[in-house]
Steps between C-alpha positions, in 0.01 A plus 500: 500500500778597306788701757745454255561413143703186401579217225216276620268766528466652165426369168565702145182446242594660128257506201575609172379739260623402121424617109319161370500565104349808344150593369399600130498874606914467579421489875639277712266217680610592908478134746466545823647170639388337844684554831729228562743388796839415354750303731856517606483864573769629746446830567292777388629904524283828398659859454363783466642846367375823443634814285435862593685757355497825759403839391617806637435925455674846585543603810466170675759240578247242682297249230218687333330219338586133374364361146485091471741413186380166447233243599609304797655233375476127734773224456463148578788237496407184556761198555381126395682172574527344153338145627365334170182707501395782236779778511363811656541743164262222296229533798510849463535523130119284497668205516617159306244550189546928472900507605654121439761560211426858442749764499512788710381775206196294458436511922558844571172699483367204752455615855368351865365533803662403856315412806692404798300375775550542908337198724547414807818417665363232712392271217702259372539622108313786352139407487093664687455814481750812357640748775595728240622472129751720284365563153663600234358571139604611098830324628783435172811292538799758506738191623604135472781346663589122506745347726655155475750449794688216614379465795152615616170610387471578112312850475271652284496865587207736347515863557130678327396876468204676569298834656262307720533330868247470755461402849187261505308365807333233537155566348657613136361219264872469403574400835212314544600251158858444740345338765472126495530516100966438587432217731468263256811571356737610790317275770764208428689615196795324392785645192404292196871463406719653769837673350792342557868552273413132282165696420684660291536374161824558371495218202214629360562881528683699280752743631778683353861482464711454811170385667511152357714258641597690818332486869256716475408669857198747435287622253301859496298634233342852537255649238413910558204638372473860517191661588409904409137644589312725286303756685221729401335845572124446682613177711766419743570165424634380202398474155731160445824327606683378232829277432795681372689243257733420462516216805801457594603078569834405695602202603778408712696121568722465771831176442769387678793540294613143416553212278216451253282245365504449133220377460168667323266504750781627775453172715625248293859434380863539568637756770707746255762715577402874654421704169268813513437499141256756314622832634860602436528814340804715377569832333547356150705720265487356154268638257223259517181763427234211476613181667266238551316464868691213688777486259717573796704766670788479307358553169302847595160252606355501840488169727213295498367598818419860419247350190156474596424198704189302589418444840259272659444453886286140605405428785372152580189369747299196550333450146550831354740727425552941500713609230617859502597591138731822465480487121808468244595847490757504901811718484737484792542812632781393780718194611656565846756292668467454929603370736817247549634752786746379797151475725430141320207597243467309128582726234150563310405630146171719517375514049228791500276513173252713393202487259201730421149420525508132507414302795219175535388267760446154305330278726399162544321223773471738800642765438223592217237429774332811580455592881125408691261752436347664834 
């Protein structure tokens, strides 16, 4: 029996629904994938919100009717440890074959389904028969946030979309497929490739100026995909949710402000003197109308840091790899300066970069294993 709800007592089951090619006609060829249990998840949140828009008439100050805006529209935010298994946003994308190396324009009509089930509290992982389950359905990624800290669990954080949440019990065949299908998996599970700070890869990653050489402390990169719903007259739900491009890609690198390493891959080489070079900038008042990009500040150019840059995240496991490739095309958009106060704190240099549309998971070894089917 199942008095309360807690981390060993619930277990999430996703399956994805993806475009797989297109048919002579123009149509596109719709997979269904199978459900599948993937590991390292953390937590697991639904919201749900409604819109009514009150009406009113003459000669009456109290509510006289209320008309529904929009469809009820469910969020779910789920938080994964990133442990050397499949990233969360491939699993739901269809996984390794249908979202490996793909970028987000190509992913974005692809939606899922979310089943988290309730077991008993008195067993000793989440396994016999369902209590209850949450189900979720027509579910599109909205959000994707990764975290890399210094200390601490890596995150993968997955917020989806959709207009459709139920309450199962036990006897709902979706419910039913929970029950002994997780044990396999979550019965004596163990992180393929826990996160730790060497994990992360910094000779074979490419990162931008003021990045390499320095300590780095933390990494986040956020992509937003913006979601609008089309409704129609005759029905009450909706007639499709699509993506609103562009998708917005930041990324953000936290340094402690300090001598350098010269050289190329930002671990090897000589300790340099403190230089912050790439983004001076000055009011230049010659008459320069077309200088060259990077020519320099004093000739009427910008600094090299405010040129596109390329920017490529790796993470490392046990015999594999997950790349996360921001494209060519970064800007900064801000360099602040903290810290160094008279309470004892390292001064730090936060670089914030932005691209558009470009983001991919490039995977190898375990982390372009899919998760066990139920």
């Amino acid at each position: 029996m199942a008095k309360r709800i807690f981390f060993g007592s619930s277990a999430l089951a996703v399956r994805s629904t993806y475009v797989d090619g297109y048919n002579t006609d123009g149509t596109e060829i719709i997979v269904e994938g199978d459900w599948v249990v993937p590991q390292g998840i953390q937590s697991v949140g639904f919201s749900t919100s409604v819109a009514f828009e009150p009406m009113f008439q003459l000669g009456q100050t109290e509510v006289y009717g209320r008309m529904e805006t929009q469809s009820p529209q469910v969020e779910c935010t789920i938080s994964k440890a990133i442990d050397g298994t499949q990233p969360l946003y491939t699993t739901l994308m269809g996984g390794h074959a249908v979202a490996n190396d793909q970028p987000p324009a190509a992913l974005s009509t692809n939606a899922a389904e979310i089943a988290l089930g309730i077991y008993a509290e008195s067993v000793p992982y989440a396994s016999g028969q369902t209590q209850a389950a949450v189900y979720c359905s027509g579910m599109y990624v909205s959000n994707l946030q990764i975290q890399l800290p210094l200390d601490g669990i890596a995150t993968e954080q997955v917020t989806l979309v959709g207009d459709t949440r139920k309450w199962l019990d036990s006897t709902n065949p979706i419910a039913n497929k929970l029950d002994d299908g997780t044990s396999d998996v979550l019965g004596e599970a163990t992180a393929a490739s826990s996160y730790q700070r060497w994990k992360f890869d910094k000779a074979s990653s490419t990162l931008p100026n003021g990045v390499v050489g320095y300590a780095l402390q933390s990494v986040n990169v956020t992509m937003a995909i913006g979601r609008e719903v089309i409704q129609e007259l005759g029905t009450r739900g909706k007639y499709c949710r699509y993506a609103t491009f562009p998708f917005e890609v930041t990324s953000e690198f936290e340094v402690i402000a300090g001598k350098h390493r010269d050289g190329a891959d930002g671990v090897t080489g000589a300790d340099q003197a403190l230089v912050v070079s790439g983004y001076d900038f000055r009011n230049y008042a010659g008459y320069n109308c077309n200088p060259a990009e990077g020519s320099g500040i004093d000739t009427g150019g910008i600094d090299n840091g405010y040129l596109d840059q390329t920017i490529i995240v790796v993470i490392c496991g046990d015999g594999g790899s997950l790349n996360i490739d921001l494209g060519t095309k970064n800007r900064i958009t801000s360099v602040n300066y903290a810290g160094g106060d008279t309470g004892g704190g390292n001064v730090t240099l936060t670089y914030s970069f932005q691209n558009y549309n470009y983001l991919k998971f490039i995977a190898t070894g375990s982390y372009a294993t899919d998760p066990h089917n139920l």
